[in-house]
mmCIF file of the N, C-alpha and C atoms, coordinates in Angstrom:
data_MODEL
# 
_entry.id   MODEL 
# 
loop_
_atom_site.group_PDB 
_atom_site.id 
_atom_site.type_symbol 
_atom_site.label_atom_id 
_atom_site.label_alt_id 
_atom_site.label_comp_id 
_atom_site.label_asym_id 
_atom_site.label_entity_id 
_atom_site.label_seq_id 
_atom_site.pdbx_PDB_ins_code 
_atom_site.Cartn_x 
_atom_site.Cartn_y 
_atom_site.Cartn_z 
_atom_site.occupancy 
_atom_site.B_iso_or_equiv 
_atom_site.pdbx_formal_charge 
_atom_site.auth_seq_id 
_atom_site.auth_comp_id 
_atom_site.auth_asym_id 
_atom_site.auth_atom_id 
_atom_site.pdbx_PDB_model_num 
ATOM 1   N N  . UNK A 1 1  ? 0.811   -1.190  0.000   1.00 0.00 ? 1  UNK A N  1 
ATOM 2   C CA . UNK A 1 1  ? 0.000   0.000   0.000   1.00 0.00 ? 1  UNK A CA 1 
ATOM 3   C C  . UNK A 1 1  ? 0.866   1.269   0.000   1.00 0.00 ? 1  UNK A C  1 
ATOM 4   N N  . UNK A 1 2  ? 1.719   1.192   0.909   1.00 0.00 ? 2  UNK A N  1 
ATOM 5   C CA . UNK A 1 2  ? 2.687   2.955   0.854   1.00 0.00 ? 2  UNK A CA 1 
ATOM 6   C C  . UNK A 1 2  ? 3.534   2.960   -0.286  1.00 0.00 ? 2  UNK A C  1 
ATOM 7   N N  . UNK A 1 3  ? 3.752   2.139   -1.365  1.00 0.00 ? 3  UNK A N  1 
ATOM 8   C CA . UNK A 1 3  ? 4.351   1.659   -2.504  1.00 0.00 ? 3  UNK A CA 1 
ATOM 9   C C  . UNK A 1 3  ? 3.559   2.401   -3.453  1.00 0.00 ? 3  UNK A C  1 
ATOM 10  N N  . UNK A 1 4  ? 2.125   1.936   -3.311  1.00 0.00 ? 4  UNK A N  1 
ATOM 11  C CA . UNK A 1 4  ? 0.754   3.001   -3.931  1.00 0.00 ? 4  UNK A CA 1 
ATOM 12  C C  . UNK A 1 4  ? 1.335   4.562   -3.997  1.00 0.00 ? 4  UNK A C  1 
ATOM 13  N N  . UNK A 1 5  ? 1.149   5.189   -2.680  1.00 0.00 ? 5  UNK A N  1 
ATOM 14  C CA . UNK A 1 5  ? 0.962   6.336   -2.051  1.00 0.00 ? 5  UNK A CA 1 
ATOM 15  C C  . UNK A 1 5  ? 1.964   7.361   -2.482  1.00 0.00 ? 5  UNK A C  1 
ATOM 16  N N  . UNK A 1 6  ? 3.181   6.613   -2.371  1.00 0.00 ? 6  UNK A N  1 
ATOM 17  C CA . UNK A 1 6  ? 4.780   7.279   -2.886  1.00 0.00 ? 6  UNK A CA 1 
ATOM 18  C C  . UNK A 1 6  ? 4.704   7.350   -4.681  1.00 0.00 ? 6  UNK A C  1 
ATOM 19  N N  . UNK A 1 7  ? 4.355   6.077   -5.243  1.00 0.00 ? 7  UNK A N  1 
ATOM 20  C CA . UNK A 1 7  ? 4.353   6.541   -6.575  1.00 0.00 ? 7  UNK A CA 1 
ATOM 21  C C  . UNK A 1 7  ? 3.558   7.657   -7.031  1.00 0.00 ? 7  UNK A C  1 
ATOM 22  N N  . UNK A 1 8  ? 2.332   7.456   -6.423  1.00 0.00 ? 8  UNK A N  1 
ATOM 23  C CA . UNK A 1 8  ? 1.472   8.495   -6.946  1.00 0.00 ? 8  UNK A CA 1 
ATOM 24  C C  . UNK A 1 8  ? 1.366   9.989   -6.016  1.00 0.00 ? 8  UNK A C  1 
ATOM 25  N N  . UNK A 1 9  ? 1.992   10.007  -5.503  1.00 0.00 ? 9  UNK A N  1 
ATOM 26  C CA . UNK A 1 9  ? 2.441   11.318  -4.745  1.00 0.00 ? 9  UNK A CA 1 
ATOM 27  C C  . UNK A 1 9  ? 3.465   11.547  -5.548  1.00 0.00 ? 9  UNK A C  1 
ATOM 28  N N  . UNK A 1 10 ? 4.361   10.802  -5.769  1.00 0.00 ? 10 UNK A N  1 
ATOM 29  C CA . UNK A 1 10 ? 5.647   11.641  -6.734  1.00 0.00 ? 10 UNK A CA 1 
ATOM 30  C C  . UNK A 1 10 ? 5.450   12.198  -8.510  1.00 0.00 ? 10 UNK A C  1 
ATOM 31  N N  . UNK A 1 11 ? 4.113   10.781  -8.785  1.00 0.00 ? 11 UNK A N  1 
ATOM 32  C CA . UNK A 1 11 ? 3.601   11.339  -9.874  1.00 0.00 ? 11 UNK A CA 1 
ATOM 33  C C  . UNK A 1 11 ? 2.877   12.555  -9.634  1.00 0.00 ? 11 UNK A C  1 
ATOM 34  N N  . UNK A 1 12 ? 1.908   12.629  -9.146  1.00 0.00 ? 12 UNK A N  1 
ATOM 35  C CA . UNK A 1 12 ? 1.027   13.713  -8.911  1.00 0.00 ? 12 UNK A CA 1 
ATOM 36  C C  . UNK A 1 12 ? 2.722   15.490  -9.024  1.00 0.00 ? 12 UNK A C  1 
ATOM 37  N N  . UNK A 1 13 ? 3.349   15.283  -8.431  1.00 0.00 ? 13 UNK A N  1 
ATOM 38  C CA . UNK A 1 13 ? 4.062   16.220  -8.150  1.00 0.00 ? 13 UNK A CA 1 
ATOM 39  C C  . UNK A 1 13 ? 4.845   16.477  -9.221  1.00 0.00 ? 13 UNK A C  1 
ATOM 40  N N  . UNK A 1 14 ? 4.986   15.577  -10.357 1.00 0.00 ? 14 UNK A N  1 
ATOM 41  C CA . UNK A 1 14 ? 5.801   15.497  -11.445 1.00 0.00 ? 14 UNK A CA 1 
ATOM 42  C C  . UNK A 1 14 ? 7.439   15.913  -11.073 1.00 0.00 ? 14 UNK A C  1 
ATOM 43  N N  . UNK A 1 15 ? 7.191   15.007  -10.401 1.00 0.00 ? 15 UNK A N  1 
ATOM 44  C CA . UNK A 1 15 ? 9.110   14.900  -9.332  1.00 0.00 ? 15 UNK A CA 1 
ATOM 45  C C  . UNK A 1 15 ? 9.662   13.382  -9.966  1.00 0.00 ? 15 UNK A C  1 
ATOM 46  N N  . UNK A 1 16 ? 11.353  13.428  -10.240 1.00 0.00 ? 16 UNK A N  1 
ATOM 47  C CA . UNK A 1 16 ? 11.966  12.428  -10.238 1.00 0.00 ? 16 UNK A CA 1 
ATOM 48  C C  . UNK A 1 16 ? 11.845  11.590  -8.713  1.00 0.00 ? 16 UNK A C  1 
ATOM 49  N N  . UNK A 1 17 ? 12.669  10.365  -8.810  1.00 0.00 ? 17 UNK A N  1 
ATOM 50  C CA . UNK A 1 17 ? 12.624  10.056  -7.873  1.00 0.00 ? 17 UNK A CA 1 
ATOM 51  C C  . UNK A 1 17 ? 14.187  10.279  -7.089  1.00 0.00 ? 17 UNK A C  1 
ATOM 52  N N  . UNK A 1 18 ? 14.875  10.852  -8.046  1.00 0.00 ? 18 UNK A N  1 
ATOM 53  C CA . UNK A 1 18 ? 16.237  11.648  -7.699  1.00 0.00 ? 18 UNK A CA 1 
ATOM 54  C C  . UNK A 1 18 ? 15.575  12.733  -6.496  1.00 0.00 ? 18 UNK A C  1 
ATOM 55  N N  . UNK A 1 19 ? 14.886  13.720  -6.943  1.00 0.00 ? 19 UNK A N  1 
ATOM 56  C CA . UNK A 1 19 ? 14.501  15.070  -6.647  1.00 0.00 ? 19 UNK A CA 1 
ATOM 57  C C  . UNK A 1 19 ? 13.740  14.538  -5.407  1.00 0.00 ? 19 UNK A C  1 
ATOM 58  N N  . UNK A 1 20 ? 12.880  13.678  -5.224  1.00 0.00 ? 20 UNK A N  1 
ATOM 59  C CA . UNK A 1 20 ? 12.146  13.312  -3.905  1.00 0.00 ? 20 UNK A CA 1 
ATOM 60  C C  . UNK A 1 20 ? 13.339  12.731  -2.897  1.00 0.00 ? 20 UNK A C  1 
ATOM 61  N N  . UNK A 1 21 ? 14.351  12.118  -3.203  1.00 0.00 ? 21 UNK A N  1 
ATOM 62  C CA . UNK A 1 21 ? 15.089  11.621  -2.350  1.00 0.00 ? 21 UNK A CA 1 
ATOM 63  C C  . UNK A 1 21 ? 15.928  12.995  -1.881  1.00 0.00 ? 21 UNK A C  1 
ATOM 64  N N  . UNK A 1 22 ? 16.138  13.941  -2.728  1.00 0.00 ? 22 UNK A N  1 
ATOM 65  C CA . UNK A 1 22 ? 16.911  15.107  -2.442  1.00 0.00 ? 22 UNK A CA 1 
ATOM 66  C C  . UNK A 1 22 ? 15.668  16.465  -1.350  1.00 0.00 ? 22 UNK A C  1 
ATOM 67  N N  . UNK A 1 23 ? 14.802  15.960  -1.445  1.00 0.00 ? 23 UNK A N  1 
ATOM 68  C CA . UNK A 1 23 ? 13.952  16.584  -0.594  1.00 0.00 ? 23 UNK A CA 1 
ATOM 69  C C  . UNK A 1 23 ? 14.063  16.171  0.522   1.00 0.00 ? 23 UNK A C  1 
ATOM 70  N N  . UNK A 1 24 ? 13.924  14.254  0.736   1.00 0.00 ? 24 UNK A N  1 
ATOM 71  C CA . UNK A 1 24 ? 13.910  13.960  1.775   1.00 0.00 ? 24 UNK A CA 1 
ATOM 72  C C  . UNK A 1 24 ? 15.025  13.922  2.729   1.00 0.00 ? 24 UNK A C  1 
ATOM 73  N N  . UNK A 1 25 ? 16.225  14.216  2.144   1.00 0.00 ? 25 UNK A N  1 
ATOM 74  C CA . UNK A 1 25 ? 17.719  13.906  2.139   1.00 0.00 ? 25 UNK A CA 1 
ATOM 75  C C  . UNK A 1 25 ? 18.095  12.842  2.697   1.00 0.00 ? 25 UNK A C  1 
ATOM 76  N N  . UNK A 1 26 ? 17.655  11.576  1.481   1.00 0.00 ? 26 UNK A N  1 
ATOM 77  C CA . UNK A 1 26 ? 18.011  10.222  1.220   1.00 0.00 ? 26 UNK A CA 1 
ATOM 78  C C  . UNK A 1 26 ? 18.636  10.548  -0.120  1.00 0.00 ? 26 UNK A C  1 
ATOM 79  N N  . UNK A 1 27 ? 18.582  9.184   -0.333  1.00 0.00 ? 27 UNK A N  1 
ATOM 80  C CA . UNK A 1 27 ? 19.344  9.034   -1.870  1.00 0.00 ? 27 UNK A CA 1 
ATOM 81  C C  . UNK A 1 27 ? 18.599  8.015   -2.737  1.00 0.00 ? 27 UNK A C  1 
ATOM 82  N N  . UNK A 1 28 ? 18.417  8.163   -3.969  1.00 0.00 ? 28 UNK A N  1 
ATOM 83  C CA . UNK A 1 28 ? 17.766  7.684   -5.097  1.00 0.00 ? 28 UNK A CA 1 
ATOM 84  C C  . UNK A 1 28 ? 17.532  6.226   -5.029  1.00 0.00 ? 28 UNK A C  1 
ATOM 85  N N  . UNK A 1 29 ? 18.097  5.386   -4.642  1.00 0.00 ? 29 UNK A N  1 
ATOM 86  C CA . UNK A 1 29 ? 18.330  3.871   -4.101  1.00 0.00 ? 29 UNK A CA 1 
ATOM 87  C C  . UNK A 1 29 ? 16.876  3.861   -3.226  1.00 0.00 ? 29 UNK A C  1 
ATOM 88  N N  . UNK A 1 30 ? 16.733  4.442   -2.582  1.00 0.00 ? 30 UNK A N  1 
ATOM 89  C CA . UNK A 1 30 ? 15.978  4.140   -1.411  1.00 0.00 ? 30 UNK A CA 1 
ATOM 90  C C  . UNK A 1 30 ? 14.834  4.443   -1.945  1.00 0.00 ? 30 UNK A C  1 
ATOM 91  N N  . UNK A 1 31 ? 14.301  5.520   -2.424  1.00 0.00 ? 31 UNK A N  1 
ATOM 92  C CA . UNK A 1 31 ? 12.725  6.299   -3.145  1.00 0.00 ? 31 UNK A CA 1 
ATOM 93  C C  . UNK A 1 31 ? 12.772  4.642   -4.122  1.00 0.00 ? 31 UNK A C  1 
ATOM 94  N N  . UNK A 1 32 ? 13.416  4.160   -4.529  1.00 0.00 ? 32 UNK A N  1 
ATOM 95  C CA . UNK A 1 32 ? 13.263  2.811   -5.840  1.00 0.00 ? 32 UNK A CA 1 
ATOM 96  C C  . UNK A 1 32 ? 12.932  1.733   -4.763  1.00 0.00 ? 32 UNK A C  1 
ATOM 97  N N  . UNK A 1 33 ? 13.934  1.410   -4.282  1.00 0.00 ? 33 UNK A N  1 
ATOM 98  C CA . UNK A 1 33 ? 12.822  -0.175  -3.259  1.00 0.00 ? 33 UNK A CA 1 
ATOM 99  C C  . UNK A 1 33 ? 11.792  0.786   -2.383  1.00 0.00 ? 33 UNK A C  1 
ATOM 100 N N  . UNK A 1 34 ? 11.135  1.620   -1.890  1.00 0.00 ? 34 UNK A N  1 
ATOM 101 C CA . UNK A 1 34 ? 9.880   2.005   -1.548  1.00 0.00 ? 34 UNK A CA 1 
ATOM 102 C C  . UNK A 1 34 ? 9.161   1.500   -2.547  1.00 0.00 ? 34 UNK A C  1 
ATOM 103 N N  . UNK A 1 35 ? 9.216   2.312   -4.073  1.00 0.00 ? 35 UNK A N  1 
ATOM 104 C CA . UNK A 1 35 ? 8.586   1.983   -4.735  1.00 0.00 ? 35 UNK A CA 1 
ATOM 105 C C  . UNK A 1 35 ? 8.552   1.147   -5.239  1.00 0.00 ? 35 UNK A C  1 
ATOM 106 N N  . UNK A 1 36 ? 9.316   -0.070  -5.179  1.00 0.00 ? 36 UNK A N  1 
ATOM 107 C CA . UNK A 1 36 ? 9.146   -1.207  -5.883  1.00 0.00 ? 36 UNK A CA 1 
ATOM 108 C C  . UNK A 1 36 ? 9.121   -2.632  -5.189  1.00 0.00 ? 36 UNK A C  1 
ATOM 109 N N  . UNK A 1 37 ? 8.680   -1.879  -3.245  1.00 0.00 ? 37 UNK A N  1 
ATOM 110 C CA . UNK A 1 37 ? 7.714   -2.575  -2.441  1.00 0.00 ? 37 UNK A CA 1 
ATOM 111 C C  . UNK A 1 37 ? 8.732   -3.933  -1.940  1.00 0.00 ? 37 UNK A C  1 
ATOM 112 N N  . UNK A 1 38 ? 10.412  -3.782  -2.082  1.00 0.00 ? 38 UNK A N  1 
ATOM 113 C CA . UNK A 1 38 ? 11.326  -4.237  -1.474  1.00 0.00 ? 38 UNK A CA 1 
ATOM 114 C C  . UNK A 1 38 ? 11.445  -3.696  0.011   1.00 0.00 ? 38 UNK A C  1 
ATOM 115 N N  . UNK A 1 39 ? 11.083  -2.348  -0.356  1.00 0.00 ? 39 UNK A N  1 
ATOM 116 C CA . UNK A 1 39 ? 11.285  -2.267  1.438   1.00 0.00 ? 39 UNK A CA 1 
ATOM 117 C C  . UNK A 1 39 ? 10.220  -1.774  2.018   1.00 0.00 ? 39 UNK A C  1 
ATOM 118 N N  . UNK A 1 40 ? 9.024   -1.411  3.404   1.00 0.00 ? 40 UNK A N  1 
ATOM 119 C CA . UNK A 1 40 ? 8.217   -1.051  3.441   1.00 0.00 ? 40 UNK A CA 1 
ATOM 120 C C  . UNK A 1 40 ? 8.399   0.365   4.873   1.00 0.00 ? 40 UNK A C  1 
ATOM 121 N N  . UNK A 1 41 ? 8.333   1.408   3.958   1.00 0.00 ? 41 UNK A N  1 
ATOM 122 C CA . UNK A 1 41 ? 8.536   2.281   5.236   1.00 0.00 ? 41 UNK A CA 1 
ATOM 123 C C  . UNK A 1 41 ? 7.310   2.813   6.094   1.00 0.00 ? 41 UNK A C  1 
ATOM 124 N N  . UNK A 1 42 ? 7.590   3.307   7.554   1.00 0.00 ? 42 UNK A N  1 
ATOM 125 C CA . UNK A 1 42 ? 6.320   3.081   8.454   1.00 0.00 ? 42 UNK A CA 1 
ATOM 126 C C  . UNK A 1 42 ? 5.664   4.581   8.059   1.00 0.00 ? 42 UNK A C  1 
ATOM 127 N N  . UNK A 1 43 ? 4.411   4.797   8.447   1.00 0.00 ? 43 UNK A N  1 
ATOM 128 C CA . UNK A 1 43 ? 3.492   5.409   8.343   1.00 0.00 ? 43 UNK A CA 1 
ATOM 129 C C  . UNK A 1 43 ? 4.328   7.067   8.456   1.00 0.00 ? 43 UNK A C  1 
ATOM 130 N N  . UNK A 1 44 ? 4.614   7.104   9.498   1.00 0.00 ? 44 UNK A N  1 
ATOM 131 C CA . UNK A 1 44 ? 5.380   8.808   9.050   1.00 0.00 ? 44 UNK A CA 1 
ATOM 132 C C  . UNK A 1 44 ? 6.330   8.883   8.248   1.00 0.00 ? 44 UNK A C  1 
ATOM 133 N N  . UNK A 1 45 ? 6.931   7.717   7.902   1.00 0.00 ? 45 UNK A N  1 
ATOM 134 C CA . UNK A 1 45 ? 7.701   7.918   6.893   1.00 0.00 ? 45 UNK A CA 1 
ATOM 135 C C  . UNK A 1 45 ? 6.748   8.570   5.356   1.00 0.00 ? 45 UNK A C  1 
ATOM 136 N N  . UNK A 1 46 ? 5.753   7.399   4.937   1.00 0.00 ? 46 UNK A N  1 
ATOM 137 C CA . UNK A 1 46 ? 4.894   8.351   4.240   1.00 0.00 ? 46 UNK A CA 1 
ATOM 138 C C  . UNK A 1 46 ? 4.588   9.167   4.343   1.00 0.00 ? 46 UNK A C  1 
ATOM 139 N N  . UNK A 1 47 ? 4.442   9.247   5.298   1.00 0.00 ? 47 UNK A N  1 
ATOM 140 C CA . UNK A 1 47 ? 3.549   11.380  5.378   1.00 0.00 ? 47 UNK A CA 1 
ATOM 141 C C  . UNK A 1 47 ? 4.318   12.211  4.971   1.00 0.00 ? 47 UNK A C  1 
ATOM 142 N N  . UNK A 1 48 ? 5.611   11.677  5.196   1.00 0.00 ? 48 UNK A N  1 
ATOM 143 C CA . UNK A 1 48 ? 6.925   13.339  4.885   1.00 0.00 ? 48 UNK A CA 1 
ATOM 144 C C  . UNK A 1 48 ? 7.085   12.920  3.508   1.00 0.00 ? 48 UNK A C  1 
ATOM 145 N N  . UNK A 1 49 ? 6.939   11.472  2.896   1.00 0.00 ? 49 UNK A N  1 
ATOM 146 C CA . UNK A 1 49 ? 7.069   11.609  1.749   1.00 0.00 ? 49 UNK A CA 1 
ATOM 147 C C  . UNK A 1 49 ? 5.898   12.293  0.745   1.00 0.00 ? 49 UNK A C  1 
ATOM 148 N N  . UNK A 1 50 ? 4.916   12.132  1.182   1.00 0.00 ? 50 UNK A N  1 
ATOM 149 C CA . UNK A 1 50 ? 3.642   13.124  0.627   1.00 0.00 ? 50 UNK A CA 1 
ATOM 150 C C  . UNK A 1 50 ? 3.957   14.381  0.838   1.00 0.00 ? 50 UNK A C  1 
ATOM 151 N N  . UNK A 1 51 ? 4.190   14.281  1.685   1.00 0.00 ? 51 UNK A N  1 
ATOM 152 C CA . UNK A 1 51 ? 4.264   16.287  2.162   1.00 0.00 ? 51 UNK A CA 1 
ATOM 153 C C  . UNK A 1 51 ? 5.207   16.813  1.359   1.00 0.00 ? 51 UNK A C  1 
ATOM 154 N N  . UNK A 1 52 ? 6.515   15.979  0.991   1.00 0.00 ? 52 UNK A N  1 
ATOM 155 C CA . UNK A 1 52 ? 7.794   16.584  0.687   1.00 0.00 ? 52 UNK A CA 1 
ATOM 156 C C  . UNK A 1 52 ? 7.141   16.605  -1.328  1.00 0.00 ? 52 UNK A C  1 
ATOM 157 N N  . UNK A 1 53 ? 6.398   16.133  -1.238  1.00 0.00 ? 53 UNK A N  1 
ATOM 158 C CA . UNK A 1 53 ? 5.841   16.219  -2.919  1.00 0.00 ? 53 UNK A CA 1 
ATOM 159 C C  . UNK A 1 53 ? 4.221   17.497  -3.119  1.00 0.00 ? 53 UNK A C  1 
ATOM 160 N N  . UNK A 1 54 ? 4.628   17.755  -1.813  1.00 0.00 ? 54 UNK A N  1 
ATOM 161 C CA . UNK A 1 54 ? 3.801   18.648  -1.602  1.00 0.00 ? 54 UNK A CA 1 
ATOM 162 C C  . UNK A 1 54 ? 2.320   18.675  -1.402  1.00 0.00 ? 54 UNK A C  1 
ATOM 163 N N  . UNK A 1 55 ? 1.825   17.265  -1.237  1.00 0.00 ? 55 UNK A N  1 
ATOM 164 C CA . UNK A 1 55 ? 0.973   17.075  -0.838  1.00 0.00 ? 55 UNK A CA 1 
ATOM 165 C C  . UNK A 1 55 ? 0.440   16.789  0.529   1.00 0.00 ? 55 UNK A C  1 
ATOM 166 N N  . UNK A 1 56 ? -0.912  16.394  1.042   1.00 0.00 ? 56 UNK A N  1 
ATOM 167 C CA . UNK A 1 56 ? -1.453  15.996  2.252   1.00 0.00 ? 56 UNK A CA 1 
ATOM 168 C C  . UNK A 1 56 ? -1.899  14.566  2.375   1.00 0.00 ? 56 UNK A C  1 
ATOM 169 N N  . UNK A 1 57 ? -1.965  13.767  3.501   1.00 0.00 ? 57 UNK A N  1 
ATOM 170 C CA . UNK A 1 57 ? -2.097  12.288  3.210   1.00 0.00 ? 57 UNK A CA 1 
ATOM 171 C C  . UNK A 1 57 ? -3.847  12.652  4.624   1.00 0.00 ? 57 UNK A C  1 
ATOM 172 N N  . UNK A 1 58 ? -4.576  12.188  3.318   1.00 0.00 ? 58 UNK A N  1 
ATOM 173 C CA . UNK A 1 58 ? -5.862  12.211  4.906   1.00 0.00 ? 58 UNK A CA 1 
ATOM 174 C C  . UNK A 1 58 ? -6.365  10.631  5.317   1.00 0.00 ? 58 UNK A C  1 
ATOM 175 N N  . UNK A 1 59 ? -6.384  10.256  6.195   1.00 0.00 ? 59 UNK A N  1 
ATOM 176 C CA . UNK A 1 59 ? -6.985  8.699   6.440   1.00 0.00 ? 59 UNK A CA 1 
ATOM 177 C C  . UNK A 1 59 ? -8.371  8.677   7.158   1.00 0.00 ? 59 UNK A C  1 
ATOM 178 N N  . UNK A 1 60 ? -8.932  7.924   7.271   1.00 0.00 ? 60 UNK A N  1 
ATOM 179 C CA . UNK A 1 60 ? -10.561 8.238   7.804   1.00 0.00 ? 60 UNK A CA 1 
ATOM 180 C C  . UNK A 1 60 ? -10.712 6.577   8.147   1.00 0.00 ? 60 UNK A C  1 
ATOM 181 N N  . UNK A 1 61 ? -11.607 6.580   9.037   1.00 0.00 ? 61 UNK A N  1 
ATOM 182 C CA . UNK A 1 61 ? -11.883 5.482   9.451   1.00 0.00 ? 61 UNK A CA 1 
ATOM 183 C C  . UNK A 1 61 ? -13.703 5.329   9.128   1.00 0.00 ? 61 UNK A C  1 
ATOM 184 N N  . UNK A 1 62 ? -14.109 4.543   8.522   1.00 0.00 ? 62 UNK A N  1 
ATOM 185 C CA . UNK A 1 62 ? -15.463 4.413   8.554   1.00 0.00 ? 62 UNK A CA 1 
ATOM 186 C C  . UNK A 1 62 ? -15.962 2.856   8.602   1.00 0.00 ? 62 UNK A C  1 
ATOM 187 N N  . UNK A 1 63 ? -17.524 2.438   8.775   1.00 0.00 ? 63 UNK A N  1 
ATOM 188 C CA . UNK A 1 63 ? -17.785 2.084   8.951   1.00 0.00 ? 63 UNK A CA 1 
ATOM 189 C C  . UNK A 1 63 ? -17.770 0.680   7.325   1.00 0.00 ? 63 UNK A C  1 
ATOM 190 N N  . UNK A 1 64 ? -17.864 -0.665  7.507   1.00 0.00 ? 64 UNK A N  1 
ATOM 191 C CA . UNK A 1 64 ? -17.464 -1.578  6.592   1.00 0.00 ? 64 UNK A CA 1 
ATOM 192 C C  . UNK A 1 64 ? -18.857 -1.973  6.099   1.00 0.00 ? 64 UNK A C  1 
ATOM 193 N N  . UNK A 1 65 ? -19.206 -1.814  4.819   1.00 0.00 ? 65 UNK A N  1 
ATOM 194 C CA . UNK A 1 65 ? -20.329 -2.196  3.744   1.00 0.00 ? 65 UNK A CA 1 
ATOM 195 C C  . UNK A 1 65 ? -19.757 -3.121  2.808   1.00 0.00 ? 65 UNK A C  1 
ATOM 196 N N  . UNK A 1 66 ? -20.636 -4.277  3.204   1.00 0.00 ? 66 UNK A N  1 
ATOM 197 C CA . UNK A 1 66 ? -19.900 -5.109  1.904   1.00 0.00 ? 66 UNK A CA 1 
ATOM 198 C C  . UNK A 1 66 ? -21.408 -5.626  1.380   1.00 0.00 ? 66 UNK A C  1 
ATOM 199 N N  . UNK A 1 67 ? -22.084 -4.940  1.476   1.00 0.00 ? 67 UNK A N  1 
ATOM 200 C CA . UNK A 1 67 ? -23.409 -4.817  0.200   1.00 0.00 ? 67 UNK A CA 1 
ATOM 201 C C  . UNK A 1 67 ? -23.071 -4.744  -0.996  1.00 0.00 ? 67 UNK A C  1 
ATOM 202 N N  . UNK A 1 68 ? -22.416 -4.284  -1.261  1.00 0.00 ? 68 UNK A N  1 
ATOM 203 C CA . UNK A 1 68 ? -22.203 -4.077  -2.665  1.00 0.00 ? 68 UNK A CA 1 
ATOM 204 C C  . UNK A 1 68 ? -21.756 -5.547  -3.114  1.00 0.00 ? 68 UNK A C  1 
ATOM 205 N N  . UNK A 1 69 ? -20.610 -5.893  -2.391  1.00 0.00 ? 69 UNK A N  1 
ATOM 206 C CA . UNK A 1 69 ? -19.682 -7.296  -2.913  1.00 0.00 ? 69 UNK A CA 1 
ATOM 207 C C  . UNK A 1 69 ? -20.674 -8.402  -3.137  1.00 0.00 ? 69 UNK A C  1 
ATOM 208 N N  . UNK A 1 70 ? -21.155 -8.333  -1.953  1.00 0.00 ? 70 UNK A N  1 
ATOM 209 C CA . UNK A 1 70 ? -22.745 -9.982  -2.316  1.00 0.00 ? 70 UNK A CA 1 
ATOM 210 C C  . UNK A 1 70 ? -23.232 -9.259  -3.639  1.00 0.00 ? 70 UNK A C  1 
ATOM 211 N N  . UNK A 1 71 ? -23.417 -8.081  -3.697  1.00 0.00 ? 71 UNK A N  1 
ATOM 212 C CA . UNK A 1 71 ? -24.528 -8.326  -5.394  1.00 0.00 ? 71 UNK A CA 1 
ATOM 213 C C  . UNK A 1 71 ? -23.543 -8.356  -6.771  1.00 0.00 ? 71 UNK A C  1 
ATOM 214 N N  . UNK A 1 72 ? -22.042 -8.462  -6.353  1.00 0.00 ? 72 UNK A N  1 
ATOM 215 C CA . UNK A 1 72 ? -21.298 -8.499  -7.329  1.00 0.00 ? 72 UNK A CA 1 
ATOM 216 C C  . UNK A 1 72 ? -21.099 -10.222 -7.398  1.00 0.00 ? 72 UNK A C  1 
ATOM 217 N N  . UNK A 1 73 ? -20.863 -10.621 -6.247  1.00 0.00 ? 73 UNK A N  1 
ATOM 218 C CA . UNK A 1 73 ? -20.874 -12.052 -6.447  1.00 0.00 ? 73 UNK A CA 1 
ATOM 219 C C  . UNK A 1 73 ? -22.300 -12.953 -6.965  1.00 0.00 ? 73 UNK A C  1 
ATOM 220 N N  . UNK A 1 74 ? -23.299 -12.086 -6.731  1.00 0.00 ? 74 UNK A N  1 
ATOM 221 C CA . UNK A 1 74 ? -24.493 -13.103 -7.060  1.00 0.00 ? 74 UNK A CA 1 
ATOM 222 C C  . UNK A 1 74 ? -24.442 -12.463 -8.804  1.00 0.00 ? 74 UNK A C  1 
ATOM 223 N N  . UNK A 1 75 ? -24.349 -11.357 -9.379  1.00 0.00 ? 75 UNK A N  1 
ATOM 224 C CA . UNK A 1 75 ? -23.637 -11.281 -10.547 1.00 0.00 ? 75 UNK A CA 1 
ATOM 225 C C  . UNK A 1 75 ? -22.967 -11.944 -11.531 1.00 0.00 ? 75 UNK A C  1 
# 
């Protein structure tokens, strides 16, 4: 999932993954196994990587509907 979050935060930002590691002041090695889900970094680690692409990371907790899924399976 934070493999998700980082690619498309760096896409969204139209940033290398040179330039995100130079934000974060890591190095280019490291932004590549994030993204290619070799290594898995913890939850604030994402956030600074969103933030540092200039974005916001919002999470929400709600309640679980799986109505939908039974009428996809009886489908």
């Amino acid at each position: 999932m934070s493999r998700n979050l980082i690619v498309e935060a760096r896409r969204r930002a139209g940033i290398t993954q040179r330039e995100l590691a130079r934000r974060l002041g890591t190095h280019q090695p490291v932004i590549a196994r994030w993204e290619g889900g070799r290594t898995e970094p913890d939850f604030r680690t994402v956030v600074r990587v969103v933030r540092a692409c200039g974005l916001d990371l919002n999470v929400s907790l709600s309640v679980f509907d799986d109505h939908d899924l039974g009428l996809i399976r009886r489908a």
